[in-house]
N, C-alpha and C positions, 0 to 999 in steps of 0.2 A: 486477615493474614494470608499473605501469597502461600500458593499451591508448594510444593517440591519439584525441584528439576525434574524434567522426563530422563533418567540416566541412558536413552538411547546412544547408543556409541556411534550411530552413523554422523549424529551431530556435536557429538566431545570435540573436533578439532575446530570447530566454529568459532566466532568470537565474542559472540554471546548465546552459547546453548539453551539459555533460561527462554530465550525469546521464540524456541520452535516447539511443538508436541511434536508423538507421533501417533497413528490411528490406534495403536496399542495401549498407549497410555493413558488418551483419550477417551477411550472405551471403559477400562478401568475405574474414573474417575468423574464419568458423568451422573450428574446425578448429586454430587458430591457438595456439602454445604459451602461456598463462597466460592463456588465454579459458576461463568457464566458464558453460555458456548454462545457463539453468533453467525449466523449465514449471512455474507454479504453475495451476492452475485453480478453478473455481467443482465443475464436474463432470468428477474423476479419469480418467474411463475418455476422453479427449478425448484425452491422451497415446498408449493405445495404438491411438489410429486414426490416427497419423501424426503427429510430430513431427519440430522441426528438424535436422537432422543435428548427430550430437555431446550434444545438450542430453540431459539428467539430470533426473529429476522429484523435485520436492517437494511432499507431500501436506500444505498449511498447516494444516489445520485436524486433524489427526492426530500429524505428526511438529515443527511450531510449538508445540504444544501440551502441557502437563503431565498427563498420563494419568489423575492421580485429582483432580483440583485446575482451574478455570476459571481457567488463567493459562497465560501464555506458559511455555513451555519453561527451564530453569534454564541459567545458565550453563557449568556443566559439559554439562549434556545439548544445547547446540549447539555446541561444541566437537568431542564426539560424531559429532554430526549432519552436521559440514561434512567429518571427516575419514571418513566413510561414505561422503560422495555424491565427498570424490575433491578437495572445495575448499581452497585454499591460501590461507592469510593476505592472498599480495599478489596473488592471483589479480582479474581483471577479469571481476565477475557480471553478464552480462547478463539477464534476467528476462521473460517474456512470460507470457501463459496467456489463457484466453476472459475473455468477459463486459467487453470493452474493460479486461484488465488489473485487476480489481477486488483479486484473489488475490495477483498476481505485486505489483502495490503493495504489498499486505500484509506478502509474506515479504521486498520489500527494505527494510520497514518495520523489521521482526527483526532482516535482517544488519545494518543502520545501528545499532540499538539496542547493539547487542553489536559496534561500533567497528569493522566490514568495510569498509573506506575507496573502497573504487572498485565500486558498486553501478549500473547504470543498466537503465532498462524500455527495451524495445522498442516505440517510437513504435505504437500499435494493434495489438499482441497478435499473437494466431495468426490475426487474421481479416487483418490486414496482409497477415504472409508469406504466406497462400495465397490472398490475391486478387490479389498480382501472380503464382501460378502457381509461385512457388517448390518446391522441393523439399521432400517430407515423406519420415520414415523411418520402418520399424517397428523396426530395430534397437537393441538396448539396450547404450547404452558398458560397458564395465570402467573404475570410477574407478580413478584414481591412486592410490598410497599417498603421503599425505599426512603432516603436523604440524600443527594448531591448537593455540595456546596456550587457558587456558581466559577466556574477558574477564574484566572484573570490572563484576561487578553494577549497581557505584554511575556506570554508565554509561548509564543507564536515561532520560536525560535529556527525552527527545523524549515522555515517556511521564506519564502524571497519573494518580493513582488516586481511589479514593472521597472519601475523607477530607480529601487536598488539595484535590479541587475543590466541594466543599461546605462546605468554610472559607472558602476564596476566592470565592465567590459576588459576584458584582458586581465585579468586578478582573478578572476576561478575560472577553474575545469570544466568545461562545459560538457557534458554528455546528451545525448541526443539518441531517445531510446527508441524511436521511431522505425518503420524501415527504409532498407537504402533509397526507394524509391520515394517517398517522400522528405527522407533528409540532402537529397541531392537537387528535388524539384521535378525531378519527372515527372512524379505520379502528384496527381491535384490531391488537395489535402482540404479542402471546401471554404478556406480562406481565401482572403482575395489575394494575395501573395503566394508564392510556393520555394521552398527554400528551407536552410538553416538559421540561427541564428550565427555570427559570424565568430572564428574561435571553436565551434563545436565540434566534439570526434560521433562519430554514429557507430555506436552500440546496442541492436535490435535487443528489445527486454527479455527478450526468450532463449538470448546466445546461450546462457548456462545451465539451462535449465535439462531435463532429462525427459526424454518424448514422453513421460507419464506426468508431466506438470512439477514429478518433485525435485528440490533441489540440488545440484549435484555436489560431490564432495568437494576442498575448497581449494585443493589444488589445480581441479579443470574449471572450479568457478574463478578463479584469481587467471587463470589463461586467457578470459574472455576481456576482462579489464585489467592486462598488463600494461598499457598503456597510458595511466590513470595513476597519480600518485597517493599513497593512502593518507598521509601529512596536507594534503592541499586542500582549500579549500572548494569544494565542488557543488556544483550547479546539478542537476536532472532535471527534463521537461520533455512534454511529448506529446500528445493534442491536447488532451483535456485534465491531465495531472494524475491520472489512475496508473497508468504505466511507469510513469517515473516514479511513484512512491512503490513501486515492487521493486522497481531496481535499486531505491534507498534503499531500502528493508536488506536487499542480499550484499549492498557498498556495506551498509554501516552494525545488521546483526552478524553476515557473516563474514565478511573479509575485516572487520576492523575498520573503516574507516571513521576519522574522526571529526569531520566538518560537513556534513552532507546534508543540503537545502534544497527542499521540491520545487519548483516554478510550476502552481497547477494553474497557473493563467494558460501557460504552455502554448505552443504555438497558433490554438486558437484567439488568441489575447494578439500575442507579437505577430502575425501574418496579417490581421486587421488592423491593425494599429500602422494610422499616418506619420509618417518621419522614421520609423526603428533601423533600421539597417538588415538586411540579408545578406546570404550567400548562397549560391547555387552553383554546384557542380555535373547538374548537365551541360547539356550541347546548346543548349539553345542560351 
């Protein structure tokens, strides 16, 4: 049975409150039977220098991942994965990690993909809890023994690949969470290509954010993407799909919107890839 809203009022105007904690709440509640906390991070070794009590690590970009193959993890192998770290179907996964949460978006971007129904980030990561001074641990939990069913595939909905969205070209919103310098082509982006894709607005993932990583209220967050309709169907992508699932996460928990699809092939995919189409608005 899912957890109780965190009643913080800084996130009552959001459009899904259920989907943020806060370090307060957090605190309160670790420890707490069908709570399952998880550190996703940018840089691994961050967990063994102190972490929240209770919380379990998940390494996204190793154990998210398909070992021989640039794709998310198979259905059966997170099924796997959750009955490893100890997570329970109706379990309540709370999520944090550095870098204002870029990571921990990420992997709640996976359980949602694969139907984990009670997913929510910790309002500003690990830089939150330990700049109010909270408690860090080095000890490492014993997961539970668990049951995970395996999902099914065709649940993949939140997600867009090559092919659909180069069909579809000019029928969604394309956002481009990158920076200017790499959505224009200036700056090399380590593909063979440098550019946008064509149709895209560039929206750096951290425009709305508040110099402490946490999210700002939704009135300066809706400033950053006034340009973006919330009824449309919209696109996100950015090199490697970790930043554009942050920016889902703030389109579609906190502003509402209603059709929001990652491309985590993201520009590493489209900038290699022979025939796609670019755009560049540098000089050159």
């Amino acid at each position: 049975m899912a957890l109780e809203i965190d009643p913080d009022t800084r996130h009552a105007d959001f459009a899904h409150p259920e989907h943020l904690v806060s370090a307060s709440w957090l605190a309160a509640h670790a420890g707490t039977r069908g709570l399952a906390i998880v550190e996703s991070d940018a840089d691994d070794y961050q967990y063994d220098l102190g972490h929240i009590p209770t919380a379990i690590r998940i390494h996204p970009q190793s154990e998210l991942a398909d070992p021989l193959r640039r794709e998310i993890l198979s259905p059966e192998d997170f099924a796997q994965l959750m009955k490893d770290k100890g997570i329970a179907p109706e379990d309540t996964v709370v999520l944090y990690g550095d870098n204002a949460n870029v990571w921990a978006c990420y992997t709640a971007w996976v359980m949602r993909q694969y139907g984990h129904r009670d997913v929510r980030i910790l309002d500003g990561g690990r830089d939150a809890w330990a700049g109010e001074e909270r408690e860090l641990v080095f000890s490492f939990p014993i997961a539970k023994q668990v049951s995970y069913p395996v999902p099914h595939s065709s649940s993949l909905s939140k997600r867009i690949g090559v092919t659909q969205l180069r069909d579809g070209l000019g029928t969604f919103q394309l956002v481009d969470v990158r920076s200017p310098g790499l959505f224009s082509g200036a700056e090399a982006s380590g593909a063979a290509r440098d550019g946008h894709i064509p149709g895209a607005i560039n929206v750096p993932w951290k425009s709305s954010l508040q110099p402490s990583g946490r999210f700002s209220d939704v009135a300066t967050t809706r400033v950053a993407y006034t340009d973006l309709d919330p009824a449309a169907p919209t696109v996100v992508y950015c090199n490697s799909g970790a930043q554009a699932s942050h920016t889902a996460f703030i389109l579609e928990s906190l502003l509402g919107f209603s059709d929001v699809r990652v491309y985590d092939g993201s520009w590493t995919e489209w900038g290699n890839m022979i025939g796609l189409p670019i755009e560049r608005s540098d000089a050159s």
